[in-house]
Residue frames as a rotation matrix with the C-alpha (Angstrom) as fourth column:
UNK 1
0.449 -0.879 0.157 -5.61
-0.240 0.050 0.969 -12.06
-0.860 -0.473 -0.189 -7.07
UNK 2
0.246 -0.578 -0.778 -2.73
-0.953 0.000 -0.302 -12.23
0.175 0.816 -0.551 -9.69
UNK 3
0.955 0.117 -0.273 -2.06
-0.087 0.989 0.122 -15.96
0.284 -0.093 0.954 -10.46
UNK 4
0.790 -0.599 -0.132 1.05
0.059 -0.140 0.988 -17.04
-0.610 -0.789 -0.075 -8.88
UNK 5
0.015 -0.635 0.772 2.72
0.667 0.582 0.466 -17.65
-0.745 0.508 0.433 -12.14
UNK 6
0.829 0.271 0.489 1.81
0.545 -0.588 -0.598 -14.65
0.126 0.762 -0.636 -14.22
UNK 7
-0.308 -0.903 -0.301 5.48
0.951 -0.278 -0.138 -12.95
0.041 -0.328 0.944 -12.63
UNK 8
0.217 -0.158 0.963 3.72
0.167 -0.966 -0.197 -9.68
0.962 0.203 -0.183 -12.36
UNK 9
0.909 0.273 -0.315 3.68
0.384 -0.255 0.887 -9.55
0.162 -0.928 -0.337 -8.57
UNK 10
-0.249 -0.811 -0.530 7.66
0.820 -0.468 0.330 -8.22
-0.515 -0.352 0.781 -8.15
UNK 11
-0.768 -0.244 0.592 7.04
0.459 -0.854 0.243 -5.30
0.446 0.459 0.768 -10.45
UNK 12
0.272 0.811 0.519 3.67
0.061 -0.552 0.831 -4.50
0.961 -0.194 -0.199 -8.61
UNK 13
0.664 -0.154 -0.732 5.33
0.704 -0.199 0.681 -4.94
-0.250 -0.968 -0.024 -5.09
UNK 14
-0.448 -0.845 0.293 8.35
0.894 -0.411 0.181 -2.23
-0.032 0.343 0.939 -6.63
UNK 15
-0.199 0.592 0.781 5.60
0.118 -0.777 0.619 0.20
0.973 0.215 0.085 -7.61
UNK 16
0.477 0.879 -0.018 3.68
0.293 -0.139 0.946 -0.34
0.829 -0.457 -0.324 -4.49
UNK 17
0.064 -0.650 -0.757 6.73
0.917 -0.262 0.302 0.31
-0.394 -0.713 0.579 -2.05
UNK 18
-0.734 -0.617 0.284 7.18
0.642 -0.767 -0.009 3.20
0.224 0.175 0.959 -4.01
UNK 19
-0.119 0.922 0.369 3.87
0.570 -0.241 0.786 4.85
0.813 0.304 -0.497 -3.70
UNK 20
0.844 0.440 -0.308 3.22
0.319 0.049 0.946 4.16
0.431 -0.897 -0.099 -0.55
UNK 21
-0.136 -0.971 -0.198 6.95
0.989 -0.145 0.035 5.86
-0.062 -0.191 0.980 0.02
UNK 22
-0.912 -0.182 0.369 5.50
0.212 -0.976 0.042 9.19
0.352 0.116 0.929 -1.16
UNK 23
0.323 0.895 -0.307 2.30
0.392 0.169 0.904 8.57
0.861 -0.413 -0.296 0.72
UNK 24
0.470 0.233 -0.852 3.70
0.758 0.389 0.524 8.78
0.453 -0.891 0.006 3.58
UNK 25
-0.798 -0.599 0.067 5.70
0.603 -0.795 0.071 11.83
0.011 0.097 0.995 2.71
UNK 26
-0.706 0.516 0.485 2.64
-0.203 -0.804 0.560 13.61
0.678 0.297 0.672 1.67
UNK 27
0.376 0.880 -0.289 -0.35
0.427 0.112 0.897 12.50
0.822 -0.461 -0.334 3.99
UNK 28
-0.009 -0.201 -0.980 1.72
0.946 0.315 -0.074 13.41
0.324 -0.927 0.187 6.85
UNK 29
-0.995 0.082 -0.048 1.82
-0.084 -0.995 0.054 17.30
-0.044 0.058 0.997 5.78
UNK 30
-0.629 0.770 0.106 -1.79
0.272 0.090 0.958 16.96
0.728 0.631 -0.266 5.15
UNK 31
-0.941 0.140 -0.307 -3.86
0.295 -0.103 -0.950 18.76
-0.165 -0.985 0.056 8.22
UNK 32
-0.734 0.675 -0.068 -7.45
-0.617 -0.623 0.481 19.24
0.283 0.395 0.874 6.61
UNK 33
-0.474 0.050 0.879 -10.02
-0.809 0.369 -0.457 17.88
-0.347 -0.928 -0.135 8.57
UNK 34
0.909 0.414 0.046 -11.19
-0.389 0.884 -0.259 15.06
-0.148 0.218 0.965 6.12
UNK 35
-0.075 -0.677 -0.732 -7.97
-0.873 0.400 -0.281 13.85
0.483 0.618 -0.621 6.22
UNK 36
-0.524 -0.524 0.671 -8.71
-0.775 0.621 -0.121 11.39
-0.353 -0.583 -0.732 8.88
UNK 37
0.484 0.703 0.521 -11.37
-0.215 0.673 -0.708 9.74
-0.848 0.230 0.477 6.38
UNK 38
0.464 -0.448 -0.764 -9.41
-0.803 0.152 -0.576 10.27
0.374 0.881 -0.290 3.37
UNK 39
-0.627 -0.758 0.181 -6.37
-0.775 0.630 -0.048 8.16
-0.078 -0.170 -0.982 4.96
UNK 40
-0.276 0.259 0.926 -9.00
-0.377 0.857 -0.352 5.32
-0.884 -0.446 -0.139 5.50
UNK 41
0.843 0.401 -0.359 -10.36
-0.382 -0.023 -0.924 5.74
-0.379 0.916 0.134 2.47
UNK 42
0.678 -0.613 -0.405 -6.79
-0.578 -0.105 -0.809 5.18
0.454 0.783 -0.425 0.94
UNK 43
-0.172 0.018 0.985 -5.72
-0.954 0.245 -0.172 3.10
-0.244 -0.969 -0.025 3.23
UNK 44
0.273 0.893 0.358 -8.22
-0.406 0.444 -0.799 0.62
-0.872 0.073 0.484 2.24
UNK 45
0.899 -0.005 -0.438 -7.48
-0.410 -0.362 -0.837 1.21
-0.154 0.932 -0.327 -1.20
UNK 46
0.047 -0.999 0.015 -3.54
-0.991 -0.048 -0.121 0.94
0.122 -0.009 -0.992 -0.69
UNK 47
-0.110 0.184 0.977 -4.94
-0.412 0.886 -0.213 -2.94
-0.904 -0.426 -0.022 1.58
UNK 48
0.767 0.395 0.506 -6.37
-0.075 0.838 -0.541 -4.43
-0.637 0.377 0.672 -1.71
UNK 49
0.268 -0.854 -0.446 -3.39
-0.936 -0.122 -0.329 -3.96
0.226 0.506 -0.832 -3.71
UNK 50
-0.505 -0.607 0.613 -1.25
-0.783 0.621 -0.031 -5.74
-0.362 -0.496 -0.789 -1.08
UNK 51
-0.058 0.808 0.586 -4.20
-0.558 0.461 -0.690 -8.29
-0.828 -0.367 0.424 -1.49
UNK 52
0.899 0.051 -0.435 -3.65
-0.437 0.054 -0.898 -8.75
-0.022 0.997 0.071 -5.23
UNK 53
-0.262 -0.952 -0.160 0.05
-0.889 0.302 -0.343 -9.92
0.375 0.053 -0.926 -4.24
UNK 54
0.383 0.022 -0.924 0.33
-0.474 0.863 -0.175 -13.77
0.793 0.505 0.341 -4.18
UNK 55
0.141 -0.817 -0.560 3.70
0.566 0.530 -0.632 -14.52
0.813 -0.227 0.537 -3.05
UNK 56
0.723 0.266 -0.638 3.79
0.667 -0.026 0.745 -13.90
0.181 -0.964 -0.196 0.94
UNK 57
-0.385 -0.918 0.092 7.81
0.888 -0.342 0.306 -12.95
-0.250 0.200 0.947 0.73
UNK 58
-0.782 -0.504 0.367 7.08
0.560 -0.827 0.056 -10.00
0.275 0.249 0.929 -1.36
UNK 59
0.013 0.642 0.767 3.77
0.094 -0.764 0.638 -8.78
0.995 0.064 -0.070 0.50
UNK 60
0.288 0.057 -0.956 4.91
0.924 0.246 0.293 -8.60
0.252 -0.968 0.018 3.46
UNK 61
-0.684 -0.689 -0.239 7.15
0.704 -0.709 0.027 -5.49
-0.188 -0.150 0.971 3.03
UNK 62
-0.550 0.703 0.451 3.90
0.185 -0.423 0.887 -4.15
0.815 0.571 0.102 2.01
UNK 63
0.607 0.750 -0.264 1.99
0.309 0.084 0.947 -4.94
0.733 -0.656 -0.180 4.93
UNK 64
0.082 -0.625 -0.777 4.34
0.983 -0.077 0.166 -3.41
-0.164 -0.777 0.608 7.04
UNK 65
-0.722 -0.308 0.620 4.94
0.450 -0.889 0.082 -0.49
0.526 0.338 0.780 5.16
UNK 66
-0.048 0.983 0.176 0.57
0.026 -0.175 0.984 -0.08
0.999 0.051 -0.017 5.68
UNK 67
0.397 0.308 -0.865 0.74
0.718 0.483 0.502 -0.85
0.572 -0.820 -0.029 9.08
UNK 68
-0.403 -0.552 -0.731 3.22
0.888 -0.429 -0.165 1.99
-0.222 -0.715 0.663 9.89
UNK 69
-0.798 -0.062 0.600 0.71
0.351 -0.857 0.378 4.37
0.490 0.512 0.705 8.31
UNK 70
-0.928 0.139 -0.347 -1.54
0.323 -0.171 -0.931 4.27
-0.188 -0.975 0.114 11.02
UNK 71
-0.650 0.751 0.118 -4.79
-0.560 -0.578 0.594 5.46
0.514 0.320 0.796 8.96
């Protein structure tokens, strides 16, 4: 985990909303049949981020975002 004081965690929750904005644009067009491992796979991936965010406040919008991707 980033320390709580190191101030990167707003610029990494900014990125990570954005990502996970065109994630969800693109995975949904996605219809090949490993996609339902990929998504976990990335998924997963997408979880430890959030995980790496401190401050509750800004990982929540995160953990929502993840939650509506359904992998």
């Amino acid at each position: 985990m980033l320390p709580p004081d190191s101030g990167c965690s707003e610029p990494l929750v900014v990125v990570a909303l954005e990502v996970l904005s065109q994630y969800e644009a693109f995975s949904s067009a996605d219809t090949s049949p490993s996609n339902v491992l990929r998504r976990a796979n990335e998924k997963h991936f997408l979880e430890s981020i959030t995980d790496n965010i401190s401050d509750k406040v800004l990982r929540g919008p995160l953990l929502q975002k993840l939650s509506k991707l359904g992998a």
